[in-house]
N, C-alpha and C positions, 0 to 999 in steps of 0.2 A: 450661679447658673442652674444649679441642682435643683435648687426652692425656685427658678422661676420655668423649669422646666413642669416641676410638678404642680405647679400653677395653672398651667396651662392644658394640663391633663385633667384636672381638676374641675376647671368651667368647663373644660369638654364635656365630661361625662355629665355634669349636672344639668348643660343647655342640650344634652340629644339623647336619651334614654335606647338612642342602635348605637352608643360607642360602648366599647366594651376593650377595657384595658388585659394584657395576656402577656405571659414570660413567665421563664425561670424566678423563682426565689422573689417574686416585684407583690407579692401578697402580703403576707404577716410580716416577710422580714424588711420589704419597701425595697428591694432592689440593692445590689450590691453595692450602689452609690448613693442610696437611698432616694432615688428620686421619685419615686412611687410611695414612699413612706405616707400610713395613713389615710390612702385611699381608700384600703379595701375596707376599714373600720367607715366609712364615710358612707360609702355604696355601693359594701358588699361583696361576699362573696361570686356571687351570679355574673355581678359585671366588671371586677377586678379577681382574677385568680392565678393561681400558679399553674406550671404545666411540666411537663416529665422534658427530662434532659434530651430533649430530640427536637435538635434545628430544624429540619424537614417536617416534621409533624406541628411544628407550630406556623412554620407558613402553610404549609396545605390546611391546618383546621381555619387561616383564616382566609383561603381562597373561601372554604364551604361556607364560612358564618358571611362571607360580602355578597356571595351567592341567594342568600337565604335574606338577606335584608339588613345584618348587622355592618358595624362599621369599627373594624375590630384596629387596636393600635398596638404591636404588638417588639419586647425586646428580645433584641436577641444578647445576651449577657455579655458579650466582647465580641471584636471584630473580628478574628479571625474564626471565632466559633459560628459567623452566618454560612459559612461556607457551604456547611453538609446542607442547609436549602437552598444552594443555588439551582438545583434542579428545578423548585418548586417556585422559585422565586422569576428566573428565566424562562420556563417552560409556561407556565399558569400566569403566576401573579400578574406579568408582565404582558400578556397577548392576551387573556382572558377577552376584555371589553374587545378587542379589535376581531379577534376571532369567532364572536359571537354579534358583530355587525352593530356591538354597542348595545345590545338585550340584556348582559348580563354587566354590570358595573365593578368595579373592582376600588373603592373606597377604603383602601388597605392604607395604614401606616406602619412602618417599619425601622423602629427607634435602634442604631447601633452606637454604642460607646467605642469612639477609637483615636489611633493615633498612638502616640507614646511619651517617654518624656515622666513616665509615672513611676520609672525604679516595676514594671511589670517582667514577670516569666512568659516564655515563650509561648507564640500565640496572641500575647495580650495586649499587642500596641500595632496592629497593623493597621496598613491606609488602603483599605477595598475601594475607596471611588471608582475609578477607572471602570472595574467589574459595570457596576451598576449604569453608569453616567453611557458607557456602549451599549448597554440595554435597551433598546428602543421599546418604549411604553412603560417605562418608569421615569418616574421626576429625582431628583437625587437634592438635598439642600445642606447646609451645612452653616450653622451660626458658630461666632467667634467670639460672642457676649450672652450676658444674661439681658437683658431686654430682646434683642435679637432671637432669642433662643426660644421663650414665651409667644413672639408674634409671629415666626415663622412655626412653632410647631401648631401654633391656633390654626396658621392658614394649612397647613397639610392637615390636619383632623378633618378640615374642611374641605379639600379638594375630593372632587367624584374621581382624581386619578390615586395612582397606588404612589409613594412616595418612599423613598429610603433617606432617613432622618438620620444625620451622621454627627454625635456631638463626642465635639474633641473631649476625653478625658480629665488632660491636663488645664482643663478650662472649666471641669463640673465648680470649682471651688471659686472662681472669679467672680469676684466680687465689683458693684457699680450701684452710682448713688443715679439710678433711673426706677421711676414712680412705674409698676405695670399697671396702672390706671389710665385711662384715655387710650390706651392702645386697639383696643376692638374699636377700629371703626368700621363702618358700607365699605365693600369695595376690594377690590383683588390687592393685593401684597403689591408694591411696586420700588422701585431706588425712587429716594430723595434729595440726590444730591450731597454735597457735603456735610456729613454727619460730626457728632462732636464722640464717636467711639461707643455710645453704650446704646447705641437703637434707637434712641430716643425717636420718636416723631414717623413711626412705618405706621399704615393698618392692616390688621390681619384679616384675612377672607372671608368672615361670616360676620355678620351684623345682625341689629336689634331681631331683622326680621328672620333670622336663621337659615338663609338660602345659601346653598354652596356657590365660591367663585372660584376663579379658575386660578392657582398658584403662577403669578407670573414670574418672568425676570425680574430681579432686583440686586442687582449690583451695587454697591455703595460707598461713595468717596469716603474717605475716615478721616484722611487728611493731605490738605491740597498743597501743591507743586507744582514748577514750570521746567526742572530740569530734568526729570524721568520719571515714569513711573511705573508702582510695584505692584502686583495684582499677586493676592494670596486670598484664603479662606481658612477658616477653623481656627486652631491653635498656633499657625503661624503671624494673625496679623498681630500680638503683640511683638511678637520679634520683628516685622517689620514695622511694626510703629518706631522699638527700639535706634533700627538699624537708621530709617528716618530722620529721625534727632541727631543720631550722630553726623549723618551727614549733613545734615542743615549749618551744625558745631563747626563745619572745615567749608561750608560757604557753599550746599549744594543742597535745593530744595525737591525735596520729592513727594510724588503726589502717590498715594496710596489706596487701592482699591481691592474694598473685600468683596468677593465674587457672589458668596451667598449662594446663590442659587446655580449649581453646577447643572441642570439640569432643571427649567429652561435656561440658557445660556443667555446671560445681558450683552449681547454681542452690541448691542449701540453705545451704549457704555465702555465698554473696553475701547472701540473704535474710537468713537470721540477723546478716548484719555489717551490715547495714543497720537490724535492727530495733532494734539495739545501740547502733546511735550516732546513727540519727536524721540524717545525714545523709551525701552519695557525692559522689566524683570519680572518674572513670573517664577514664584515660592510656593514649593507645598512638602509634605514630609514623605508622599510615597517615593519610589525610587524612579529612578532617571525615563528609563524607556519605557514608552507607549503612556508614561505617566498622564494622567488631564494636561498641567501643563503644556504639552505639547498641543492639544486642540485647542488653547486658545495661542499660541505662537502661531499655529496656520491662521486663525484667524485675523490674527492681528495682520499676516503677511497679502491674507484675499483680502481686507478692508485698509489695510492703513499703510500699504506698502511704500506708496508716495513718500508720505511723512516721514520714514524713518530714518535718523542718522546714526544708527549702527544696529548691529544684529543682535536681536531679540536675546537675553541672556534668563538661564534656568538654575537655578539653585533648589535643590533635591536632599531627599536621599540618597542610598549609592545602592545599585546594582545588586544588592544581598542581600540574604534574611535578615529578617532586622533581628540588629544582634543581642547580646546580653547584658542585662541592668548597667552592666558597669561601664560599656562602650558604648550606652547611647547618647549621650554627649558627644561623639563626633559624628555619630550616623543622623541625629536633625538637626536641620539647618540654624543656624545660630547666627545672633545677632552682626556679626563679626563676618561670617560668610555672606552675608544679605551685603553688609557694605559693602565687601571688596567688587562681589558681581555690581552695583550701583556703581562703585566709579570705575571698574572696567571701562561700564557702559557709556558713564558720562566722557567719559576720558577721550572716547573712539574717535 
């Protein structure tokens, strides 16, 4: 996911001479997970550079550079470190175009490494969604693969909106036998339907002619079921793929969807995979209340309420900081916790 992330940072900058790559340490040393590795040898320092350890000063420098005409993509080095710019990111990033009647554009990217699951010290595995996805006038995305990872971050480079780009951690190293060739095609990002897990077959928002489109929903079956299904994103769907299999093992088929895009929300998709199977689990690693999970359970309940036979089940994190290296094997959801909430569910 690392090499197709930097991939795709790659043909950015070479196909639009206003992107301009920015972060801690992502220059000479390529970023802590290397995913910027060898850019700035490519194209330089001017439009790949490092910047001083100040969260806030690298979103505000690139309110200024979207302002001015650049189209800056910018990391912030771990999740819990975007914090001190939430002023900047809330206040500006986020209202900029609406507050300016859409004169001033805000063609911000905003790459976070998060999650957990990596043996990290504190601070280094938190799940910020929530934050951002309540932000109204930020897009929020979130790939689970390295194909996925490539064509969604092409299509945020690409979107006129500001985007917070969230790649699970414990998924930089995830490896899949998918070609990033054929992936830029015409046309906005959208679900395809039942996918075979590694992206194969999406096209990302800019094409041969270079026009920005607009990052849509795109939700994405992984793998299909008639007896409930699991809606996760990031670094949880291989554990629901896992949890999956095992149930299919004891005679119970589940269909599983990765959300992708937490912001636009594929709400016709969740819908329809809910009116499909009549019943939902919804997995993610931040913790229980006010988590996303919980906006698509309403959802599910204002669209597909008819259909449901039994109550919508959440498998989370817990209620606490997330704790230390050695306890976080109970605080994310595990393969094992995914099943039991499935056949609660199916059970009901």
């Amino acid at each position: 996911m690392a090499r197709a992330l930097g991939e795709a940072l790659r043909r950015s900058l070479a196909e639009d001479p206003r992107t301009l790559v920015l972060g801690e340490d992502i220059g000479k040393l390529g970023g802590v997970f290397r995913v910027t590795e060898g850019l700035q040898d490519e194209f330089g320092e001017a439009r790949v550079f490092d910047t001083p350890l100040a969260e806030a000063g690298i979103a505000g420098v690139c309110v200024g550079l979207a302002v001015a005409g650049w189209r800056p993509v910018a990391e912030m080095q771990f999740d819990a470190f975007s914090y001190p710019a939430l002023d900047q990111v809330i206040s500006h990033v986020a209202k900029m175009r609406y507050r300016s009647r859409g004169r001033l554009q805000m063609p911000i990217v905003i790459r976070i490494p998060y999650g957990g699951a990596i043996g990290a010290a504190e601070h280094h595995s938190e799940s910020p969604e929530t934050y951002y996805a309540h932000t109204a006038g930020l897009k929020v995305v979130v790939p689970s693969n390295p194909a996925d990872a490539f064509t969604l971050l092409r299509a945020s480079i690409a979107d006129p909106d500001p985007v917070i780009f969230l790649e699970p951690k414990s998924r930089y190293w995830a490896k899949a036998d998918a070609s990033l060739e054929g992936l830029d095609g015409d046309g906005a990002l959208s679900g395809n339907g039942v996918g075979n897990g590694n992206g194969a077959g999406n096209a990302s928002a800019t094409g041969a002619n270079g026009k920005a489109a607009l990052l849509t929903a795109a939700a994405r079956t992984v793998r299909d079921g008639s007896d409930c299904t699991v809606f996760a994103w990031g670094a949880m769907i291989p554990r629901v793929l896992a949890a999956a299999q095992a149930a299919s093992e004891r005679g119970t088929e589940v269909r599983v969807v990765d959300v992708r895009t937490l912001v636009p929300l594929d709400i016709d998709a969740i819908a329809t995979a809910v009116r499909e199977t009549g019943r939902a689990v919804v997995v993610h690693e931040a913790p229980l209340t006010a988590g996303f999970g919980a906006e698509i359970v309403a959802r599910i309940v204002e669209e597909a309420f008819d259909h449901l036979e039994a109550p919508v089940a959440r498998v989370t994190g817990f209620d606490t900081p997330y704790p230390p290296a050695t306890l976080e094997s109970h605080y994310v959801p595990s393969a094992g916790r995914i099943l039991a909430a499935i056949e609660r569910t199916v059970a009901y």
